[in-house]
Steps between C-alpha positions, in 0.01 A plus 500: 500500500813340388437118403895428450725476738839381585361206787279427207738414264771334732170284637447401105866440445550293847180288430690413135861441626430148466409364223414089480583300171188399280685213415737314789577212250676729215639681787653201640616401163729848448643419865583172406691568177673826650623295805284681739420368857101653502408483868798780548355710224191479715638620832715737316220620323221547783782601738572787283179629522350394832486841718321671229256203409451449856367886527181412280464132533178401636545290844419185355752489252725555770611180597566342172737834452677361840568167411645577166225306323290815299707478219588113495269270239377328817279755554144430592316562179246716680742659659710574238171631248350705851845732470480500098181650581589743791745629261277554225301689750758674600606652123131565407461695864802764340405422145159707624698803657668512170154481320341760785768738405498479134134564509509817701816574298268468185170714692744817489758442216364806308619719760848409535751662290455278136877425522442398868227313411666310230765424726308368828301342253822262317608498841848488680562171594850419541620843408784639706567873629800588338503867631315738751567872408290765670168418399573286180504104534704349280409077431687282251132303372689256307477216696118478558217463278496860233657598226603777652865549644518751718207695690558828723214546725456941595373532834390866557390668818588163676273502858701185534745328365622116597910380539493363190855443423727455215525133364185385705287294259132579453308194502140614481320847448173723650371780446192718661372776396335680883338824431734737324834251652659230279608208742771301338642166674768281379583134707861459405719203674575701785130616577240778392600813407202729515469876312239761540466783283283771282674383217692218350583435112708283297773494208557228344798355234564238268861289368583618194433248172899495468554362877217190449716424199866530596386339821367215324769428278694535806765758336385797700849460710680489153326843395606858486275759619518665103363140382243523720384871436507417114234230614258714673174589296583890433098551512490432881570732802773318726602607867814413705397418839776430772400498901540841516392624122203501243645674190311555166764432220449768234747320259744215496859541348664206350881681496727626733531441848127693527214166519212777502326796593233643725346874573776551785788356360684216380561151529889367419708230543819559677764244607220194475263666733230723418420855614232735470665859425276776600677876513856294396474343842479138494319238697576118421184256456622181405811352546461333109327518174309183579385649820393812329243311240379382808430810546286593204130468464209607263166587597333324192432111570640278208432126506804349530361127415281623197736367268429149620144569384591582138468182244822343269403459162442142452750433246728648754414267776725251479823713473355679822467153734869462419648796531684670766251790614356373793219856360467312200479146616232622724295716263506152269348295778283722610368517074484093540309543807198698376529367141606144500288366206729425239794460680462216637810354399719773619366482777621125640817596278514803710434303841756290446794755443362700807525192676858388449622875494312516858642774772354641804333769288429247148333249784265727635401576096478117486288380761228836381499403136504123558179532736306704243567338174446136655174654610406606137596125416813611267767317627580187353578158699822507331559857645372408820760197500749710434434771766476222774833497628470895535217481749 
């Protein structure tokens, strides 16, 4: 039996489309300062989401959704904690099917294809179909919850096979094993996509160590595709993969107009673009160098954020809090964080400077390190006097 389904999971995101403050008096206080008349929020708000609220709603919530008044602080308190409650309902009802299918999931996981396995088992939430070629689905898994970037699913002797189309988004995963046939459903925004078949396995891929780095230091636009290749670890295997392509590189070049090599032929940059050449007839795959490192994956995972994990020396510390590599300024924190005995001075020193050097990024760093080391009872009333006016 299948427990998801695509009714179940618009019923769990209708019962959730509206959400009521916790607080109405610091709500009240934002509208007032931005200027904001908060009873046409309201209407605006529950407007927007009436027909599909009204598709779930119990009848006795009914009428406060027809006068307006559901999402108004003059709610009846009863009233208002009854549909808290319905709602929780509601989200532990699908949180179950989630649970029901994860169990079975884990009953027969030893029978799956490993690399299948591992996949169902990080899941593909949020990932997107990029490509559909015969019996190879390709999905861009960057936006979900794995490491890994890209996953092509191989569905052989397919009894049948879903419209799963290109750019629909997966949004939740099952798989059956029933006698000798693997049943694989994905619930994607536009419904459930259902595949049978005597076999199904998986390939998997991973962004190079290069591409976390460039991207981070947000210079990947400014960079060449020889940079990059110098970059790459020369001890991993690397693939191009395009919508149409999965190409083992046997060797990079870093001269010429040839970018590198695999068993067929060659890949070369001509006129910007870039071409695979295969029997000296060329095929273009991407209209730029940037767009070809997007390109290029490795099928060895490397931690992109283990270099946050690795300690400054501590006569090194204060240099680090002050300099400009965001990397380093991190890494230096993060050393203050597990090891703040002794430092205790640096640390309100460091505060401060955080504090009047604050940005969108620095005051997210702020309000984290500021929490904890207040808890450990290291910052000073004098600190906290002078961080006041930042909070």
């Amino acid at each position: 039996m299948w427990y998801l389904t695509y009714d179940a999971y618009l019923r769990q995101q209708y019962a959730n489309a509206l959400q009521l403050p916790e607080d109405w008096d610091a709500l009240y206080t934002y509208y007032r300062k931005d200027g904001v008349n908060p009873d046409r929020i309201h209407s605006e708000e529950l407007q927007a989401v009436k027909k599909d609220l009204l598709q779930v709603l119990p009848k006795r919530f009914v009428p406060y959704v027809e006068d307006g008044s559901l999402n108004r602080p003059t709610l009846v308190k009863e009233v208002r904690e009854d549909f808290i409650a319905w709602q929780m309902e509601e989200n532990a009802r699908f949180e179950a099917l989630l649970g029901s299918s994860m169990m079975d999931f884990e009953q027969h996981k030893a029978k799956f294809e490993p690399k299948l396995a591992e996949v169902i088992e990080g899941g593909l939430h949020d990932a997107i179909v990029t490509a559909i070629v015969d019996n190879h689905i390709f999905i861009n898994t960057e936006g979900g919850f794995t490491a890994k970037a890209c996953v092509i699913l191989h569905i052989d002797d397919c009894l049948q096979q879903g419209n799963l189309q290109r750019n629909d988004v997966i949004l939740y995963e099952e798989i059956h094993l029933v006698e000798d046939e693997i049943h694989l459903r994905l619930i994607t925004h536009n419904g459930e996509v259902t595949f049978i078949a005597k076999n199904i396995e998986a390939d998997f891929y991973y962004r190079p160590m290069p591409y976390h780095e460039l991207i981070a230091n947000e210079v990947l636009p400014d960079v060449t595709a020889h940079h990059f290749i110098k970059e790459l670890d020369p001890n991993l295997n690397y693939f191009v993969i395009t919508d149409q392509y999965v190409l083992p590189i046997t060797s990079f070049v870093i001269q010429g107009a040839e970018l590198a090599q695999f068993e067929e032929g060659t890949i070369l940059q001509k006129d910007n673009a870039i071409y695979l050449q295969i029997n000296n007839e060329l095929t273009k795959i991407a209209q730029s160098e940037i767009e070809w490192l997007s390109q290029l994956f490795t099928t060895t995972y490397v931690d992109p954020y283990a270099i946050f994990s690795e300690p400054v020396p501590n006569e090194q510390l204060p240099a680090a809090l002050r300099s400009n590599d965001l990397a380093l300024i991190v890494r230096a924190w993060n050393t203050l964080y597990e090891n703040p005995t002794g430092h205790e001075m640096l640390i309100n020193e460091a505060l401060i400077e955080l504090a009047e050097n604050v940005n969108n990024e620095n005051n997210v760093m702020l309000d984290v390190y500021v929490a904890h080391f207040d808890a450990l009872g290291i910052i000073t009333n004098d600190t906290k006097m002078a961080l006041a006016k930042y909070f």
